[in-house]
ZAPAVEX-482242 format. One record per residue (C-alpha): residue in three letters; z, x, y. Coordinates in Angstrom, 1 decimal. Layout:
# residues N
NODE resn      w      u      v
NODE  ALA      Z      X      Y
...
//
This chain:
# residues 150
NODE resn      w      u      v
NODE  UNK   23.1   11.6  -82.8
NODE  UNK   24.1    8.8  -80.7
NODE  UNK   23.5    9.3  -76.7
NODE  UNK   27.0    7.3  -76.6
NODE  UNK   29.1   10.0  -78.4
NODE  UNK   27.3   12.1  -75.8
NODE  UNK   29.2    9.9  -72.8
NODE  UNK   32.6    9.2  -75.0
NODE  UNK   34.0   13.1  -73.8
NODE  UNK   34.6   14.8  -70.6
NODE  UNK   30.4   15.3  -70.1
NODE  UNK   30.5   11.5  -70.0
NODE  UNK   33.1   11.4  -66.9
NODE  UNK   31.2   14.3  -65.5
NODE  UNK   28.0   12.2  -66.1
NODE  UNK   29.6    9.8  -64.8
NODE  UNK   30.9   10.9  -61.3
NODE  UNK   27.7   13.2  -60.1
NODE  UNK   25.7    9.5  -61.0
NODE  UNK   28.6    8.1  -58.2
NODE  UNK   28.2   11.3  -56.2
NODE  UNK   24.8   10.6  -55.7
NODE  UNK   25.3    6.6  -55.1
NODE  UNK   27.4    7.8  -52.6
NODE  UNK   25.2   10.3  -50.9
NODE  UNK   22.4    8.1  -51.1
NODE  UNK   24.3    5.2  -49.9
NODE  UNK   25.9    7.0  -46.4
NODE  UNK   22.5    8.4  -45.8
NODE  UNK   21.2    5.4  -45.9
NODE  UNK   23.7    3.8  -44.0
NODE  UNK   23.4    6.4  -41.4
NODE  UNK   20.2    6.6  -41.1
NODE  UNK   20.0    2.9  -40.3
NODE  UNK   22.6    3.5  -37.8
NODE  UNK   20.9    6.1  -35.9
NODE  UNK   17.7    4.6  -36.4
NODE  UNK   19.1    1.4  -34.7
NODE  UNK   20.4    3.7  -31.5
NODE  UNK   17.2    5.3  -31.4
NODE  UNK   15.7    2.0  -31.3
NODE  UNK   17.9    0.8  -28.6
NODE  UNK   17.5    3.4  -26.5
NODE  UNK   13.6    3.3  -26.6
NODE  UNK   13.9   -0.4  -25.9
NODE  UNK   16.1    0.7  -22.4
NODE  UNK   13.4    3.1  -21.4
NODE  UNK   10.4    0.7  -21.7
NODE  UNK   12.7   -2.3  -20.1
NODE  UNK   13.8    0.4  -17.1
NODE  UNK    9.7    1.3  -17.1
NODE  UNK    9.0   -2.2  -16.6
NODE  UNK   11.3   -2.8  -14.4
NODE  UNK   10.4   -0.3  -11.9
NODE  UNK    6.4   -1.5  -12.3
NODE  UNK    7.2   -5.1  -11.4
NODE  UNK    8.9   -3.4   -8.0
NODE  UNK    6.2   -1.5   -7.7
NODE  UNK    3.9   -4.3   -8.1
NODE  UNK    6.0   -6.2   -6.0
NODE  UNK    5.7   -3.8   -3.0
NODE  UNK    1.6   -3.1   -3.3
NODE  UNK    1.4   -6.7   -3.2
NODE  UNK    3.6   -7.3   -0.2
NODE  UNK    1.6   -4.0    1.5
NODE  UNK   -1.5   -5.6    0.6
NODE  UNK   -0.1   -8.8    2.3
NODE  UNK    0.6   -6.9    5.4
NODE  UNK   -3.0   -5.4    5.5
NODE  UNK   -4.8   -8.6    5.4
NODE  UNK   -2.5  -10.1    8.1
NODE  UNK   -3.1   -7.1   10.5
NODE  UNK   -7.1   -7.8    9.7
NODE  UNK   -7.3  -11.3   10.6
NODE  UNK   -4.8  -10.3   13.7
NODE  UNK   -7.3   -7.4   14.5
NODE  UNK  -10.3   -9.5   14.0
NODE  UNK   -9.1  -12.6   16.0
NODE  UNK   -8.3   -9.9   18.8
NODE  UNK  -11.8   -8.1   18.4
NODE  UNK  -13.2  -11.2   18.7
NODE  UNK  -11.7  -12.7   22.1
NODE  UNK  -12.2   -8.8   23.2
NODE  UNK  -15.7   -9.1   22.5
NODE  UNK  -16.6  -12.6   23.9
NODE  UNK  -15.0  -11.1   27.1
NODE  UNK  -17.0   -8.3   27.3
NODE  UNK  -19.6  -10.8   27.6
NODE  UNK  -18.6  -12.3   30.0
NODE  UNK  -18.1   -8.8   32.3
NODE  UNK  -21.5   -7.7   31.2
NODE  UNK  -23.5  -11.3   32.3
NODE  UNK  -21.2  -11.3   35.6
NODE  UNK  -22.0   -7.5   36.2
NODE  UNK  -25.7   -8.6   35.6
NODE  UNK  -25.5  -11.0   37.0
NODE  UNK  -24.0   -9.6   40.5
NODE  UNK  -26.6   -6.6   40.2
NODE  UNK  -29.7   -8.8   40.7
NODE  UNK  -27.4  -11.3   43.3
NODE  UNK  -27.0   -8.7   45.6
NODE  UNK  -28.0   -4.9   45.1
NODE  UNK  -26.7   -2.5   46.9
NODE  UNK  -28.8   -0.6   49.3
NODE  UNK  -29.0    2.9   48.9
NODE  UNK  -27.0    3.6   52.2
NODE  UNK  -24.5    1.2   51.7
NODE  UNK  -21.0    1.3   50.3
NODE  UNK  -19.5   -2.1   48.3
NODE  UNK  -17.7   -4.6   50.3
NODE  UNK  -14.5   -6.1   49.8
NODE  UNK  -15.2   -9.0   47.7
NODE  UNK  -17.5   -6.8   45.8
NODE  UNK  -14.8   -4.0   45.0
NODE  UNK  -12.5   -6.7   44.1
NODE  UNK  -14.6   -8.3   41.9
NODE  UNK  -14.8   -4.6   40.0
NODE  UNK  -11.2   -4.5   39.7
NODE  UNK  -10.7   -7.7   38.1
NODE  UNK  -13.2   -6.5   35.6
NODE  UNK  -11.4   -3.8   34.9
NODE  UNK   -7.9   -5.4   35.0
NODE  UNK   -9.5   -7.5   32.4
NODE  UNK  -11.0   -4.6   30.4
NODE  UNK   -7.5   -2.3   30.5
NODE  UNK   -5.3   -5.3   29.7
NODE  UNK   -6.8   -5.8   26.2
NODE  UNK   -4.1   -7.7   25.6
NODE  UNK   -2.0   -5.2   23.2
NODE  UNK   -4.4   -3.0   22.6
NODE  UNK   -3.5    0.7   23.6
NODE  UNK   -5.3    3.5   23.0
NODE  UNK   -3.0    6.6   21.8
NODE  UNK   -5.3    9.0   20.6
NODE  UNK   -8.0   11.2   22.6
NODE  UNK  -10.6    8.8   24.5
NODE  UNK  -13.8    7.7   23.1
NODE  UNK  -15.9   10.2   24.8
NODE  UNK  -17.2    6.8   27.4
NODE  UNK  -16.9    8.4   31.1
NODE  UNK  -17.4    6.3   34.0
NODE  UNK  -19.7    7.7   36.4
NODE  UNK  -20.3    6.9   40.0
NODE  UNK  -23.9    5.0   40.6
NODE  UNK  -26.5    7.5   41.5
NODE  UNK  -27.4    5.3   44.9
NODE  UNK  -23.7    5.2   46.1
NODE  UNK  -22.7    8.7   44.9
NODE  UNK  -22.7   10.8   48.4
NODE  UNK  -23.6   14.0   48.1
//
């Protein structure tokens, strides 16, 4: 028998439509699919741009942190430094005023002498902005054991 004669009747229309059924089916699934695939796409694309964008700020604002840190160390070592050569120079003229003209053991500083002093530590406390907020260092000052009256 022919497979025609098969197709001529009302199996052949039947045929002929579940074959365009299933063109159809296949065709809006694959049309949809495509469609939602493209969306889901597009929305993974936003994330990762929104991800990158909020990296590059925070990028930006380490490296403008980190900025700020190395200006406040050069600041703090320039300071340090001018703090320390002046320290030197209290300690030589301390020194030095020591072996110029000690004290006797019954005697009490004069008034050049006790000036002196508190330039030294005007000069110390001024520390040009340094301040110290927190608890102090644990460095007492002590009255000399020769002066100290008892």
């Amino acid at each position: 028998m022919n497979p025609l004669t098969l197709l001529s009747g009302v199996w052949g229309y039947v045929g002929i439509g579940v074959i365009a059924l299933g063109i159809g089916v296949g065709g809006t699934h694959y049309v949809d699919s495509n469609v939602y695939g493209n969306q889901i796409k597009d929305l993974k694309l936003t994330a990762a741009n929104t991800e990158i964008t909020n990296a590059n700020t925070a990028f930006d604002n380490l490296a403008r942190r980190i900025n700020t840190i190395n200006v406040s160390t050069a600041d703090y070592e320039t300071k340090s430094k001018d703090l320390n050569d002046r320290l030197d120079i209290l300690r030589r003229d301390f020194l030095n005023a020591i072996k110029k003209s000690p004290l006797p053991p019954d005697c009490r500083p004069d008034a050049e002498r006790v000036r002196q002093l508190d330039q030294a530590i005007d000069v110390t406390n001024s520390g040009e902005g340094y301040t110290q907020t927190g608890p102090s260092s644990g460095v007492t000052v002590r009255s000399h054991p020769e002066t100290s009256t008892q």
